[in-house]
Backbone as a chain_set.jsonl record, in Angstrom:
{"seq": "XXXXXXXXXXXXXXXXXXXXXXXXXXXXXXXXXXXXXXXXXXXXXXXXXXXXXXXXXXXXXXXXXXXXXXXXXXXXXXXXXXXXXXX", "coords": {"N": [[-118.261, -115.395, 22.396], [-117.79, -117.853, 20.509], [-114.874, -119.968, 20.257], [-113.502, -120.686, 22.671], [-111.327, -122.2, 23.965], [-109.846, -122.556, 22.011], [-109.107, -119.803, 21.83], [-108.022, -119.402, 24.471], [-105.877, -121.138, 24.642], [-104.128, -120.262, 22.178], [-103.46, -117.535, 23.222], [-102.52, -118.183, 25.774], [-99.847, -119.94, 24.074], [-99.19, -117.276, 22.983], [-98.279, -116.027, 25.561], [-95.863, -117.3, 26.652], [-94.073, -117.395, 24.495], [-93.622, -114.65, 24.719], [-91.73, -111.446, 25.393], [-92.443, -110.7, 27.699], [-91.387, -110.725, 30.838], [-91.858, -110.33, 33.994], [-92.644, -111.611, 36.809], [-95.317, -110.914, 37.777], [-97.039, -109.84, 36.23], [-96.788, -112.228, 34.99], [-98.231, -113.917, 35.697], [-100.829, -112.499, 36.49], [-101.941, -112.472, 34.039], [-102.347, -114.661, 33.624], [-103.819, -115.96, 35.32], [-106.247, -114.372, 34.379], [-106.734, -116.152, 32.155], [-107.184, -118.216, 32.967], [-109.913, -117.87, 34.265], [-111.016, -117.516, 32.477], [-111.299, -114.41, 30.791], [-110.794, -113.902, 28.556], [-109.744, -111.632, 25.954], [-109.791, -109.993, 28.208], [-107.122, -110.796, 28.805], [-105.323, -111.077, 26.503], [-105.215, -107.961, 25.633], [-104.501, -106.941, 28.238], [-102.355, -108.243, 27.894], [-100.845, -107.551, 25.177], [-100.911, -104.673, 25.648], [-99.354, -104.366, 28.048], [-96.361, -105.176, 27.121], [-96.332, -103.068, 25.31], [-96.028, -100.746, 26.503], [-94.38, -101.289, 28.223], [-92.166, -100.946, 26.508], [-91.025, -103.602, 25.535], [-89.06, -105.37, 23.016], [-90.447, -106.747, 19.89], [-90.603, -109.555, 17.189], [-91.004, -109.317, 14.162], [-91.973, -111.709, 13.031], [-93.531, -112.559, 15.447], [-95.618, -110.349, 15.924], [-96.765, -110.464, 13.663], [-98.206, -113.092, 14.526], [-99.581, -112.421, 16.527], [-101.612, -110.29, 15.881], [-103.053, -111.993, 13.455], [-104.331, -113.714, 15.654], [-106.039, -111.405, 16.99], [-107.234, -110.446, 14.448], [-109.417, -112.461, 14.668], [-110.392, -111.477, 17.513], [-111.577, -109.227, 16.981], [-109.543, -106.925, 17.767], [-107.665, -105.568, 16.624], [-106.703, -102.677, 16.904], [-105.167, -102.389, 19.726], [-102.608, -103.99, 18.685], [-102.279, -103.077, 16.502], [-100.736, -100.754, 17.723], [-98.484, -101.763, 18.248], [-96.729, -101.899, 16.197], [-94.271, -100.34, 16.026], [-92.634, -101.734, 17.911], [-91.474, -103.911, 16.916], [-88.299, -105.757, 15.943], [-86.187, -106.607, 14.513], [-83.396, -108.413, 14.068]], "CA": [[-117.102, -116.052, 21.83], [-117.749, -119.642, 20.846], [-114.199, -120.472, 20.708], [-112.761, -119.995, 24.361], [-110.844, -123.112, 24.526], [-108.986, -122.005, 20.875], [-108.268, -118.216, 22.453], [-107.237, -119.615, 25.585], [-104.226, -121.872, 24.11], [-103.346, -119.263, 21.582], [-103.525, -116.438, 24.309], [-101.231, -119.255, 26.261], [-98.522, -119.55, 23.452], [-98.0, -116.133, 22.682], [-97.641, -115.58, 26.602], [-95.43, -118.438, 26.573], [-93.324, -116.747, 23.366], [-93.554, -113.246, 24.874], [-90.681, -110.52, 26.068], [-92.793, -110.034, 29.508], [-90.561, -111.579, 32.089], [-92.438, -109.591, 35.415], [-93.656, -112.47, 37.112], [-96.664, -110.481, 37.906], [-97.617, -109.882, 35.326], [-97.398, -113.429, 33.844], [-99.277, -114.69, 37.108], [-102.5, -111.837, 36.569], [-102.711, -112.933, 32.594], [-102.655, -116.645, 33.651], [-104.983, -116.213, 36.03], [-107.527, -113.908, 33.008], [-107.262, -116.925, 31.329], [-108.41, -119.47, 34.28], [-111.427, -117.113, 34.613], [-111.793, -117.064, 30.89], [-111.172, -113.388, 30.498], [-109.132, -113.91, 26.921], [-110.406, -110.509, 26.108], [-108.94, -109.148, 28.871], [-105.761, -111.066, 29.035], [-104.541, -110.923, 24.981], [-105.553, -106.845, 26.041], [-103.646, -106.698, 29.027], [-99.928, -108.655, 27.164], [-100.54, -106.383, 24.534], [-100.235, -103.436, 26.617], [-97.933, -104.685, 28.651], [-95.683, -105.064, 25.717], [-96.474, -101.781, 24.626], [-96.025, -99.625, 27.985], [-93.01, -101.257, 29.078], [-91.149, -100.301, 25.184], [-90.474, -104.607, 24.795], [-89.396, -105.627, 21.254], [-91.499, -108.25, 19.685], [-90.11, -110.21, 16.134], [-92.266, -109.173, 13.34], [-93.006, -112.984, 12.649], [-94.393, -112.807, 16.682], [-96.733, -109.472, 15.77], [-98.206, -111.05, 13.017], [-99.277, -114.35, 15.306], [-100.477, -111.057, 17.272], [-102.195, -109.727, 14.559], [-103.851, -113.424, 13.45], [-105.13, -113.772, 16.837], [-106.823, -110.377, 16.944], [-108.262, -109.804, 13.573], [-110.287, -112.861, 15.21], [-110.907, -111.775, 18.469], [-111.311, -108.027, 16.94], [-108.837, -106.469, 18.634], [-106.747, -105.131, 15.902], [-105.963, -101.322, 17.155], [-104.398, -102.963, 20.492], [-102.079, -105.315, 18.135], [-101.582, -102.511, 15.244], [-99.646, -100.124, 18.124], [-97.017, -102.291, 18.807], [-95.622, -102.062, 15.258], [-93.366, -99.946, 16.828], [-91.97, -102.473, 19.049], [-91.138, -105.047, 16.276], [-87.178, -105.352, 15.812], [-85.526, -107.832, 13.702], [-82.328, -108.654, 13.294]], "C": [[-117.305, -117.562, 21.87], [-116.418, -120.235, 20.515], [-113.401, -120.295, 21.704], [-111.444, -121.236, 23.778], [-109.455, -122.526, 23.172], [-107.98, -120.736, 21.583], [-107.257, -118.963, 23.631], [-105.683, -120.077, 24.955], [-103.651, -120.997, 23.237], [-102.693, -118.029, 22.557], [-101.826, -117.723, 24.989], [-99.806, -119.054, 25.696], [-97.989, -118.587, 23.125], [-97.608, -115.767, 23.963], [-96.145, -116.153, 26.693], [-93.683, -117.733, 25.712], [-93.432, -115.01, 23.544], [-92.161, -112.494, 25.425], [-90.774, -110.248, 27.194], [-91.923, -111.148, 30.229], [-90.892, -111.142, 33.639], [-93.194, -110.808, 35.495], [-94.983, -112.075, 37.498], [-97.176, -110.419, 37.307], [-97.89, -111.009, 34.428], [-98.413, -114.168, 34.723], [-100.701, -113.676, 36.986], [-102.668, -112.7, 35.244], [-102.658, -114.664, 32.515], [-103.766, -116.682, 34.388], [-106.498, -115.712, 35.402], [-107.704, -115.07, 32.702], [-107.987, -118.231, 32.208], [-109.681, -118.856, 34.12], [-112.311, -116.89, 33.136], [-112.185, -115.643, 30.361], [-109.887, -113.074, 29.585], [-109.499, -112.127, 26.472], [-109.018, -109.73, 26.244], [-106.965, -109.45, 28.814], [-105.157, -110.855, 27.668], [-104.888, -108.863, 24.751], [-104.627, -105.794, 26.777], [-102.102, -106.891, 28.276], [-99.911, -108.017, 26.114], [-99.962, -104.512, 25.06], [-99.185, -103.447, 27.352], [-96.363, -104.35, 27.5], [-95.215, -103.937, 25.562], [-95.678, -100.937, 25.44], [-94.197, -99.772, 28.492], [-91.934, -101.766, 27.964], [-90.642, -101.747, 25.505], [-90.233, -104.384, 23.553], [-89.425, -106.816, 21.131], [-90.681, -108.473, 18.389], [-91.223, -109.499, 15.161], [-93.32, -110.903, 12.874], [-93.991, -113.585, 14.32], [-95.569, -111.554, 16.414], [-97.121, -110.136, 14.78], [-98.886, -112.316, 13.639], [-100.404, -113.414, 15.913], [-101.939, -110.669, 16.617], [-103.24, -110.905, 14.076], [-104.83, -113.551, 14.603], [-106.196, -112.319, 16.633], [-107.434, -109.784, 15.909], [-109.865, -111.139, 14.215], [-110.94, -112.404, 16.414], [-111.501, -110.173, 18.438], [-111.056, -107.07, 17.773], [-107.788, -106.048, 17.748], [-105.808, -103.818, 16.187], [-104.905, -101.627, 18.115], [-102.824, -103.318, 19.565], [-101.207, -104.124, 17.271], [-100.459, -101.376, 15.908], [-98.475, -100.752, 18.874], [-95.995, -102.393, 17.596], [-94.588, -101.396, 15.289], [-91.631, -100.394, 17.525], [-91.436, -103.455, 17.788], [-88.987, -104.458, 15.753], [-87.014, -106.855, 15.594], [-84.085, -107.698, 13.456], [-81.236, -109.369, 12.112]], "O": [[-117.106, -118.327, 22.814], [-116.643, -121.439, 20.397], [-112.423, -119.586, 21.468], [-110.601, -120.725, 23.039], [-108.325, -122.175, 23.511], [-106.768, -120.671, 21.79], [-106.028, -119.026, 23.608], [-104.655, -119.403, 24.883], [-102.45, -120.853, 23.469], [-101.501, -117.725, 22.523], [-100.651, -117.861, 24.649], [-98.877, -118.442, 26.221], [-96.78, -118.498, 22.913], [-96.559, -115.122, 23.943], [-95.247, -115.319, 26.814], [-92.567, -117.658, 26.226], [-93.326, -114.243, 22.588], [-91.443, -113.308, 26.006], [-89.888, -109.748, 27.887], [-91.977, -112.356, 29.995], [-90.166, -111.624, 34.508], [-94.08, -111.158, 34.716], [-95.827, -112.97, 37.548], [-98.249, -110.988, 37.505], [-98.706, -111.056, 33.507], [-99.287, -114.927, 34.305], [-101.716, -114.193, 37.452], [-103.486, -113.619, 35.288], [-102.866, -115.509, 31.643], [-104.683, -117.447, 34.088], [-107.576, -116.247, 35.662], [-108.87, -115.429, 32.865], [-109.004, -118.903, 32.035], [-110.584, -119.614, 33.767], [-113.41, -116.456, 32.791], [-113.166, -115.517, 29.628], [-108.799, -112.502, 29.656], [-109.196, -111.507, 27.492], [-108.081, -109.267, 25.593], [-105.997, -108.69, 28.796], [-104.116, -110.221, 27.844], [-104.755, -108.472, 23.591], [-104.184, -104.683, 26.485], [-101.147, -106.128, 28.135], [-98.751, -107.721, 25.831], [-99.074, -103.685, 24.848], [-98.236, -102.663, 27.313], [-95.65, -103.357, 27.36], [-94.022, -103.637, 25.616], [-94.647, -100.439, 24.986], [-93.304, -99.008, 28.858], [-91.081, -102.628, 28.179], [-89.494, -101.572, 25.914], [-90.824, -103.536, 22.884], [-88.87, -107.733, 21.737], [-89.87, -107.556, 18.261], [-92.314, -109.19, 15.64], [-94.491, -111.163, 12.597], [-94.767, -114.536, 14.417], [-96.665, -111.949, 16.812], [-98.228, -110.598, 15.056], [-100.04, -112.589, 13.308], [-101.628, -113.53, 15.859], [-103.085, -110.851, 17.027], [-104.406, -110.66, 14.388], [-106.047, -113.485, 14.426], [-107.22, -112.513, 15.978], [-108.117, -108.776, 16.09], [-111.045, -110.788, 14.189], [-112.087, -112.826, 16.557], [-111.886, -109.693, 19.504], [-111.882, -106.428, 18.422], [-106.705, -106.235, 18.303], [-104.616, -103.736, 15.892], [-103.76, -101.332, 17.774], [-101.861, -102.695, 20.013], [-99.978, -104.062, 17.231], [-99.514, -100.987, 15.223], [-97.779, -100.338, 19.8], [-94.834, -102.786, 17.706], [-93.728, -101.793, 14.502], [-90.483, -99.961, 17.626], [-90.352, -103.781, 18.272], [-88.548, -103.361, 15.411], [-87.448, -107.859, 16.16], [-83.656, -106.874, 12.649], [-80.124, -108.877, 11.922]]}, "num_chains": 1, "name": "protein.A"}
C-alpha cells in the first residue's frame, strides 16, 4: 500500500463520522491505525457496524464504499447495505 498516510486519515474520518460509540472498540481501531494496520482497522469498523445491527446514512456507505473499492475491500463494505437508513 503506497498510500498509508491517505488510508490512515480517511480510516480516521469515517471512525470519527461512525455509529460505534463502545469506547473499546474506538480505542483497538485507533490503535490499528498507530501500528498502520488500515487493513485491519477499515475491516474491523466495518464489522463492527455490521455485527452490532448500527445504521449508517447511505451518503456515509458510499464514503465506505470509495474507500474500499481502493483499498479492495468491497464485499466487507457491500454487507452493510443493509444497515443504511435514511430519513
Amino acid at each position: 500500500m503506497t498510500q498509508h498516510p491517505f488510508y490512515r486519515t480517511a480510516i480516521e474520518r469515517l471512525l470519527n463520522d461512525s455509529p460505534i460509540t463502545r469506547e473499546d472498540a474506538i480505542k483497538n481501531l485507533r490503535e490499528f491505525l498507530m501500528v498502520g494496520e488500515y487493513g485491519l482497522a477499515f475491516d474491523t469498523m466495518c464489522s463492527w457496524i455490521y455485527e452490532d445491527d448500527l445504521e449508517i446514512s447511505s451518503s456515509y456507505h458510499d464514503r465506505l464504499r470509495e474507500l474500499a473499492d481502493d483499498m479492495d475491500a468491497v464485499e466487507v463494505v457491500e454487507n452493510l447495505r443493509e444497515h443504511i437508513h435514511d430519513e
